[in-house]
C-alpha positions, 0 to 999 in steps of 0.5 A: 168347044163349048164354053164353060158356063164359069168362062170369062171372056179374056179381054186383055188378050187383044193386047198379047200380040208377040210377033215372033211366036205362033198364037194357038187357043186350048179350052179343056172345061174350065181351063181356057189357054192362050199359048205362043210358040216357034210352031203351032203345037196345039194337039200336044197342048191339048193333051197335057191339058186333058191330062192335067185336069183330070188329075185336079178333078179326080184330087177334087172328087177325092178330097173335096176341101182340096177345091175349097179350102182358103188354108193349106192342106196336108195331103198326100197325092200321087199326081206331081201337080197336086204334090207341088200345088199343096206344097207351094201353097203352104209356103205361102199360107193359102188354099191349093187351089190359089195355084191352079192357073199357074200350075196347069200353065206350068205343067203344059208349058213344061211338057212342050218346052222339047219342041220349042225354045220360046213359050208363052202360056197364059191361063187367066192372066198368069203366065209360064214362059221362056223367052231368048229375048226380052219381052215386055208385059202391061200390067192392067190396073182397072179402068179407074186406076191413076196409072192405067196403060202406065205401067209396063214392066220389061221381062227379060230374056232367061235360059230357064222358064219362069212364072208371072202371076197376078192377084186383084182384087177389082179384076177377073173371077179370083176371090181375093181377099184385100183390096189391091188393083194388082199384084204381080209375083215373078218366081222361078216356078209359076205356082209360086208366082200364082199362090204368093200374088193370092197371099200378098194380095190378100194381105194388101187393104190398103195403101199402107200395108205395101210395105208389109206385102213387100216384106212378106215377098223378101221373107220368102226367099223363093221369088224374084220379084214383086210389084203391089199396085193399090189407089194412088200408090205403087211398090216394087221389089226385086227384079221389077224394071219398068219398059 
């Protein structure tokens, strides 16, 4: 399939090698999937993409702030996945759009959750999974980061899929608007991960505003974790353990 002419190539994923799963790749348009299962399900896959993006770009033809906004917005959608980007979004206090990876990650990776009990769907760093078994995730900082190849956090085994989102400021094509080489969110819902490591990596200038990221984090009340990587210094929060 032809690539997008927005593609980025996905470096990191030479280092996503999950022994027990079987490795497919989905490209609908702009949206670029790197998925594991307990089979190759990739002609499902490739559905529920389809069908997820066209709901995005009709919402878009409809309502072209929808793509654009940096705020929330109050819209009314007839598709689920654009209900729960709006509404997760204003939670966190950014545009819709901040959730797209982790929402077309989630709603895919939900649709094939009956026909597997271990998934990994990554879609530009952010990831919707369910594992029986603990896995372990590295989280890349930059070339120039003091702790480069130094921090690998441990995700553990869940009976419930979950999200794993990162922000930075330094890496891949997503606008942010602080300063952090990472920001990584845990949440019970990957569009939650993924608008809330927006909003804390927005808020996050330097080294000093970790702390009021944290906060941020623990107010919300719909996350699980929280890690904020910025120069010299990290902070953690939750349900963060280090491999």
């Amino acid at each position: 399939m032809k690539k997008s002419s927005d593609y980025r190539e996905r470096y990191y994923r030479r280092w996503q090698k999950p022994p027990d799963l079987t490795p497919f790749r989905i490209q609908h348009g702009e949206t670029d999937l790197q998925i594991y299962a307990q089979s190759d399900l990739s002609s499902r896959a490739a559905e529920l993409t389809a069908r997820y993006r066209r709901q995005i770009e009709k919402t878009i033809q409809q309502y072209p702030q929808f793509q654009t906004s940096l705020e929330p917005l109050n819209l009314v959608s007839p598709y689920r996945i654009i209900s729960e980007m709006i509404e997760k979004s204003g939670l966190a206090g950014v545009g819709p759009m901040s959730g797209v990876a982790g929402a077309v990650a989630e709603y895919v990776g939900s649709g094939l959750l009956p026909y597997t009990d271990d998934l990994i769907v990554e879609n530009g760093g952010d990831l919707f999974m369910k594992s029986q078994s603990d896995r372990i995730m590295l989280v890349y900082a930059g070339e120039d980061s003091p702790f480069r190849d130094r921090l690998i956090l441990k995700l553990k085994a869940r009976q419930e899929p979950y999200g794993v989102c990162t922000s930075s400021a330094h890496i891949g094509h997503s606008l942010s608007l602080g300063k952090t080489d990472a920001t990584v969110i845990i949440a019970p819902s990957a569009i939650t991960a993924d608008v809330f490591a927006t909003a804390i990596g927005n808020l996050v200038k330097n080294e000093e505003d970790i702390e009021r990221g944290l906060e941020l984090v623990q107010d919300c009340g719909e996350l699980l974790g929280a890690l904020v990587v910025i120069g010299e210094r990290v902070g953690a929060w939750g349900e963060i353990e280090f491999a």
